[in-house]
C-alpha positions as CSV (number, residue, x, y, z in Angstrom):
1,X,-33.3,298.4,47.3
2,X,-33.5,295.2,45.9
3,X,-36.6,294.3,47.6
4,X,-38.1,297.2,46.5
5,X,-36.9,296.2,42.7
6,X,-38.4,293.0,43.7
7,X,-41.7,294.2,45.2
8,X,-42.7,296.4,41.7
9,X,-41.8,292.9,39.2
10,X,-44.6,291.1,41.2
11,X,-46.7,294.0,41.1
12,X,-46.7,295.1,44.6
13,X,-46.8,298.8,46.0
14,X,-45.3,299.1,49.3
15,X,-47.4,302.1,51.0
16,X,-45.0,303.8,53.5
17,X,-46.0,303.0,57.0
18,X,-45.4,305.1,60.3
19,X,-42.7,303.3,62.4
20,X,-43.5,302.9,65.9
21,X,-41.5,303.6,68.6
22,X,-39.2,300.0,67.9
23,X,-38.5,300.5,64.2
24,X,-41.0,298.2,62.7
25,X,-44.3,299.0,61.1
26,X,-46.5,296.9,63.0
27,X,-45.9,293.5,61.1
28,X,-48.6,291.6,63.0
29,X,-51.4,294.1,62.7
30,X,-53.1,292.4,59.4
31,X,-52.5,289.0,60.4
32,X,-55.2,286.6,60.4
33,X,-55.6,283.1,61.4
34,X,-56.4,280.6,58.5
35,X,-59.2,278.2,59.9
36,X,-58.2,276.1,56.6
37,X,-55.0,275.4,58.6
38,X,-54.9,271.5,58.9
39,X,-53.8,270.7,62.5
40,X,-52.5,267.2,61.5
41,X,-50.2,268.6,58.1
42,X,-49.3,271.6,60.4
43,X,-47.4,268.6,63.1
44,X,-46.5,266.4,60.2
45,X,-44.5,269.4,58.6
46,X,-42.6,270.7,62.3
47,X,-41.8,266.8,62.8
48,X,-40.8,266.4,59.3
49,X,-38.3,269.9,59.7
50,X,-36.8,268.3,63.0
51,X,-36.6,264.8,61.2
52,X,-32.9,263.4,61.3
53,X,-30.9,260.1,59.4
54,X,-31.6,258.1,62.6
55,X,-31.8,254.4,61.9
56,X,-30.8,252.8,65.3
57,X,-33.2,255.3,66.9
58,X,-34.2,252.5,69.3
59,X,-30.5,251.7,70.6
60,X,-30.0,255.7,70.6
61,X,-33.0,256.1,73.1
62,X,-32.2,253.5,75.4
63,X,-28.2,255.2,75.1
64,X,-29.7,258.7,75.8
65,X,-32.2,257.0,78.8
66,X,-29.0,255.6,79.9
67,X,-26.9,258.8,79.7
68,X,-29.7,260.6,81.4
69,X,-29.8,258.1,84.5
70,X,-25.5,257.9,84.6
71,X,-25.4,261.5,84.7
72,X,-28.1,261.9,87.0
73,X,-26.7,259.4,89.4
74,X,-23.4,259.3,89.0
75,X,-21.5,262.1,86.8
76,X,-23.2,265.4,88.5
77,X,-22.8,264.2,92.0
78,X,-19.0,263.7,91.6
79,X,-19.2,267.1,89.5
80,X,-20.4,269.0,92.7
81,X,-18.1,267.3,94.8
82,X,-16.0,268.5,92.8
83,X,-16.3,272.0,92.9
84,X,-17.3,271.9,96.5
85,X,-13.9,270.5,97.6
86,X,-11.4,272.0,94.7
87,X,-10.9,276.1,94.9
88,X,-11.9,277.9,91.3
89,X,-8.6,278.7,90.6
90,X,-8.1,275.2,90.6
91,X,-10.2,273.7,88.7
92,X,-9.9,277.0,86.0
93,X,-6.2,275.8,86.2
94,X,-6.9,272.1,85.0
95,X,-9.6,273.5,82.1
96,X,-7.2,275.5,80.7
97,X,-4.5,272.6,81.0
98,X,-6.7,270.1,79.1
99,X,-7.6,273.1,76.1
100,X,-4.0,273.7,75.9
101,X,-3.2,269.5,75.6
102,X,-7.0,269.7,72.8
103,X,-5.3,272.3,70.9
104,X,-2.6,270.2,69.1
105,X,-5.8,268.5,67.9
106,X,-7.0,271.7,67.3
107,X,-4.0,273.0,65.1
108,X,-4.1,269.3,63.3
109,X,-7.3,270.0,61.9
110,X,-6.8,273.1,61.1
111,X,-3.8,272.4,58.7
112,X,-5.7,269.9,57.1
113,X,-8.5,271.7,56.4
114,X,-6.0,274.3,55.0
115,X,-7.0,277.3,57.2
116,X,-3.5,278.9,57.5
117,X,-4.5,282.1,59.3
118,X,-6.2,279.9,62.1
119,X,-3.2,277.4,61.8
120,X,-0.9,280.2,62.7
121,X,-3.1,281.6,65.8
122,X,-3.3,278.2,67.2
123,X,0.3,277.9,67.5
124,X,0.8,281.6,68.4
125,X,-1.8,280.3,71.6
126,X,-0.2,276.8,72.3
127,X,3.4,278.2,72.0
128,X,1.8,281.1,74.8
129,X,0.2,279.2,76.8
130,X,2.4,276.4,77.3
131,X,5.6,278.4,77.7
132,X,4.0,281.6,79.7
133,X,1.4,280.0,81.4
134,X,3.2,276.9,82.5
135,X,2.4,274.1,80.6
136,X,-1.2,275.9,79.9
137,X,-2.2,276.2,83.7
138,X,-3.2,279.5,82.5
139,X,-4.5,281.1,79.6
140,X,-2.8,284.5,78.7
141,X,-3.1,283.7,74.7
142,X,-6.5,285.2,75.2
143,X,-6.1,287.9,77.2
144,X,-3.5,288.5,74.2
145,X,-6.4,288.0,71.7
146,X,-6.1,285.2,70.8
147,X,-8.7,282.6,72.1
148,X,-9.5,279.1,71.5
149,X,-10.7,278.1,68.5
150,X,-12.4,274.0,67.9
151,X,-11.4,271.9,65.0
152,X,-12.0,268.4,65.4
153,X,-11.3,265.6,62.4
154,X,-15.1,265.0,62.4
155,X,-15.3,269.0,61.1
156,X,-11.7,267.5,59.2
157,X,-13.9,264.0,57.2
158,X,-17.2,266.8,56.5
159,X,-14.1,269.5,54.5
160,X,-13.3,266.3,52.7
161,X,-17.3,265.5,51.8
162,X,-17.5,262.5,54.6
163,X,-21.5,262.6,54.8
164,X,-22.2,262.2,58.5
165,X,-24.0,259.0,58.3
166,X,-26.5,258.0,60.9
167,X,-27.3,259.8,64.0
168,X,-25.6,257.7,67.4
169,X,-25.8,258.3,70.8
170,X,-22.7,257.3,72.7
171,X,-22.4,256.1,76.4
172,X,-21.3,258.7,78.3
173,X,-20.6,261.2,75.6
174,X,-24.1,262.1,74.4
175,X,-24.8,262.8,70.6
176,X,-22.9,262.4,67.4
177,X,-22.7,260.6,64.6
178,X,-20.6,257.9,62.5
179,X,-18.6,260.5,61.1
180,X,-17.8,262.5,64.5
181,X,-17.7,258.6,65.7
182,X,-15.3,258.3,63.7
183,X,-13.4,261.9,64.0
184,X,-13.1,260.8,67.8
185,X,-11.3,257.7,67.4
186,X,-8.8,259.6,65.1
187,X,-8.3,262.3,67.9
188,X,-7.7,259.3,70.2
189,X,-4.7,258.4,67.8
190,X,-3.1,261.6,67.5
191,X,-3.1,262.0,71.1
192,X,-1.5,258.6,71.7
193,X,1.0,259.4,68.9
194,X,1.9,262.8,69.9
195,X,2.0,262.6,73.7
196,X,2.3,266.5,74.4
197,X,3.6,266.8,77.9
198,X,3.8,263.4,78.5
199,X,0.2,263.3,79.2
200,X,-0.4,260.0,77.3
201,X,1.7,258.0,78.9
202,X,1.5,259.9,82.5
203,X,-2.9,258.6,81.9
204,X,-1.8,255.2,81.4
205,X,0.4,255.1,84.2
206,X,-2.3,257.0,86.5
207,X,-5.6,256.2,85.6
208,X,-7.2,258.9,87.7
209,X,-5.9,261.7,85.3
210,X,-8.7,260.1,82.6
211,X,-10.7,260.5,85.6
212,X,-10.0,263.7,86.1
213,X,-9.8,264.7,82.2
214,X,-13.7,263.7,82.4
215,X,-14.8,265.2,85.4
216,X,-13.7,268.5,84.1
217,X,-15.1,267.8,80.4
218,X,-18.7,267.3,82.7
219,X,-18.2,270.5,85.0
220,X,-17.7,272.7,81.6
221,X,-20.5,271.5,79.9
222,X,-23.2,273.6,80.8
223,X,-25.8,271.1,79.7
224,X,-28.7,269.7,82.0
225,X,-30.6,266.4,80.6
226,X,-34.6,267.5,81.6
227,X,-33.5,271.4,80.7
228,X,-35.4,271.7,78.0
229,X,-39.1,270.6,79.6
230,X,-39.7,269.3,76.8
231,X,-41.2,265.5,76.2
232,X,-39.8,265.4,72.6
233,X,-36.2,266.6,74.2
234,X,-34.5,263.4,72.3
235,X,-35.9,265.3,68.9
236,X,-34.8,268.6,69.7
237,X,-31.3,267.5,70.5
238,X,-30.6,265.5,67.6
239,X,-32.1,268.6,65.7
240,X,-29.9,271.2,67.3
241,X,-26.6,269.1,67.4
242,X,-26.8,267.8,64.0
243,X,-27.8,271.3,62.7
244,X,-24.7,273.0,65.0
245,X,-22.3,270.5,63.4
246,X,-23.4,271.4,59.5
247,X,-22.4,275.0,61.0
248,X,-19.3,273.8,62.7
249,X,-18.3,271.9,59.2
250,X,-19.3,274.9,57.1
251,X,-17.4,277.2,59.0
């Protein structure tokens, strides 16, 4: 109704059409190409959409070239070693051990952003999972309905009105930015300060569980450098994780 209302102030009649067979009315049948179109203004404007706050841009690209060769060479070798030598229920066993030991991050953030009905389902799914599936070894909190839900103190400095300040690529960890730089360091702090289960002070003790903690974090994330067959890939990820973190903050 409002477009309608809309439609008749600007002095347009919308004649009915005959839906076809999808719902639609054939949206595409009138249009025509515009040989006015200005092929240079037309790339200006896509690279101008996709343009992000990126003043070390040089340092990023050798960082991502860097990331790209580590993980190439390094990372998804040991991943598939990984999984070819360690049983699913294994390795399903240590994810769901390191979200359990991310969600007292998890409820931190979400108490200070001062989302109480979140707050309270984060606890309801560490108290679960830690208690009934054994120190978070498994995950019944969502097969109770309650799954896991990501608050970081990068998404914490954005409720607050941090700006996220320039664009960074960081070894090993891929994209962010000096906010979500920042938010990561914090998250470092509460962990050390914390220690839930002991894991803190276990890692320091046995290296191998960081090890291990970062193998995992690689074999969840289902991203492949080159994926995108794209040569402006660099562009398009800065785009999408800058734009998925305005979401994440909003949110």
């Amino acid at each position: 109704m409002p477009v309608l209302l809309l439609l008749g102030a600007i002095g347009i009649q919308a004649a009915p059409r005959e839906a076809d067979e999808d719902g639609f009315a054939y949206p595409l049948s009138r249009l025509e190409f515009n040989p006015g179109l200005d092929q240079r203004i037309f790339e200006r404007s896509t690279f101008d959409a996709l343009d992000i706050y990126d003043p070390y841009e040089p340092f990023n690209r050798r960082m991502y070239h860097f990331n790209y060769r580590l993980d190439q060479w390094v990372l998804l070798p040991v991943v598939r070693g990984y999984r070819y030598v360690t049983p699913r229920f294994v390795r399903t066993g240590v994810t769901n051990f390191f979200n359990n030991f991310g969600d007292v991050a998890n409820l931190a953030n979400s108490l200070l952003q001062l989302k109480i009905e979140r707050s309270m389902q984060i606890t309801a799914r560490l108290l679960f999972n830690t208690v009934f599936g054994i120190g978070g070894l498994w995950d019944p909190a969502t097969r109770m309905g309650l799954p896991r839900q990501v608050e970081d103190f990068g998404q914490t400095l954005a409720y607050y009105g941090t700006p996220p300040g320039p664009y960074l690529i960081l070894p090993m960890l891929g994209p962010s930015n000096l906010r979500d730089t920042t938010g990561l360091v914090l998250n470092y702090g509460l962990e050390t300060e914390v220690n839930f289960l002991g894991y803190h002070r276990a890692s320091n003790k046995y290296p191998a569980l960081t090890a291990l903690r970062l193998v995992d974090l690689r074999h969840s994330v289902e991203f492949r450098y080159g994926q995108l067959n794209s040569p402006f890939e660099y562009e398009k990820i800065r785009y999408i994780y800058t734009r998925a973190r305005e979401l994440q903050a909003e949110d």
